[in-house]
C-alpha positions in Angstrom: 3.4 -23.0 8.0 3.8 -19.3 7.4 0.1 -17.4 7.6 0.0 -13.8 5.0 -2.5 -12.6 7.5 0.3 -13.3 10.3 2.7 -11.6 8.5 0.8 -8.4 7.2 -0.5 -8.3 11.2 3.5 -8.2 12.8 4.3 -5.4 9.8 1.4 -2.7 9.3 2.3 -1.1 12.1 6.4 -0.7 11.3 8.3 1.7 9.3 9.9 1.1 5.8 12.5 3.1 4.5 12.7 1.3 0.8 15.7 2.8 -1.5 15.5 2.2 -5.0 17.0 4.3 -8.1 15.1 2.2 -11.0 11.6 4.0 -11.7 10.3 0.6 -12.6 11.6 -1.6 -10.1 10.7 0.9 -7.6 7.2 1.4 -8.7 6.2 -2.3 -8.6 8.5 -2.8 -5.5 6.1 -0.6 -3.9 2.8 -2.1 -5.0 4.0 -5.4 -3.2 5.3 -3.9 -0.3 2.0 -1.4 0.3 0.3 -4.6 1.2 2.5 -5.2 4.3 3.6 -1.5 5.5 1.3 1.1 6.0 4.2 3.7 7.1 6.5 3.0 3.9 9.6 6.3 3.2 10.3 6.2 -0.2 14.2 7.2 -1.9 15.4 7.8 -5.5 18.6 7.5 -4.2 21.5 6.8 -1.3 21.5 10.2 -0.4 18.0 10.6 0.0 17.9 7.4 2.0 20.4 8.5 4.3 18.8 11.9 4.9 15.2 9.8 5.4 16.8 7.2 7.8 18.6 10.7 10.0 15.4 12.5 10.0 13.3 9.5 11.2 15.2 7.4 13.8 11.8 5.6 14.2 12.6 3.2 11.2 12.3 -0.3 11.9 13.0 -1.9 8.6 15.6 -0.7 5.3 15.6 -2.0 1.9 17.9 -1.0 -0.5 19.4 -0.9 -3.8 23.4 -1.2 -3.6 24.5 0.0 -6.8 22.8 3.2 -7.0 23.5 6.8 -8.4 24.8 9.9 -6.0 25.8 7.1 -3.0 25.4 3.6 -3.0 23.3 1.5 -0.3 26.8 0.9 1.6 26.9 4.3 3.3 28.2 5.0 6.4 26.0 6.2 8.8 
């Protein structure tokens, strides 16, 4: 059986990068997600998700979005 404490244990100590162009969605995405992550980047957008996942190679984990404004959650890197 899968244990919370387990789980929150393995990922406090890893990075997010979580991309998300809905206010809403992203917002109460977040609330969830601060229980598990203490090092979480936040994006409005592809392109600011890209620039956060160049500028810190350090990221273990991405969520995204895929139909976003300015570039989609597909992009090349």
């Amino acid at each position: 059986m899968i244990n919370m404490k387990d789980i929150i244990k393995d990922t406090k100590d890893m990075k997010l990068l979580y991309v998300e162009d809905n206010k809403d969605t992203r917002e109460s995405t977040l609330l969830v997600l601060q229980n598990l992550f203490d090092n979480i980047f936040v994006a409005k957008n592809g392109q600011e998700g890209l620039e956060l996942f160049e500028e810190n190679s350090d990221i273990d984990i991405v969520i995204t979005d895929i139909n976003m404004p300015v570039k989609n959650g597909f992009a090349n890197v």
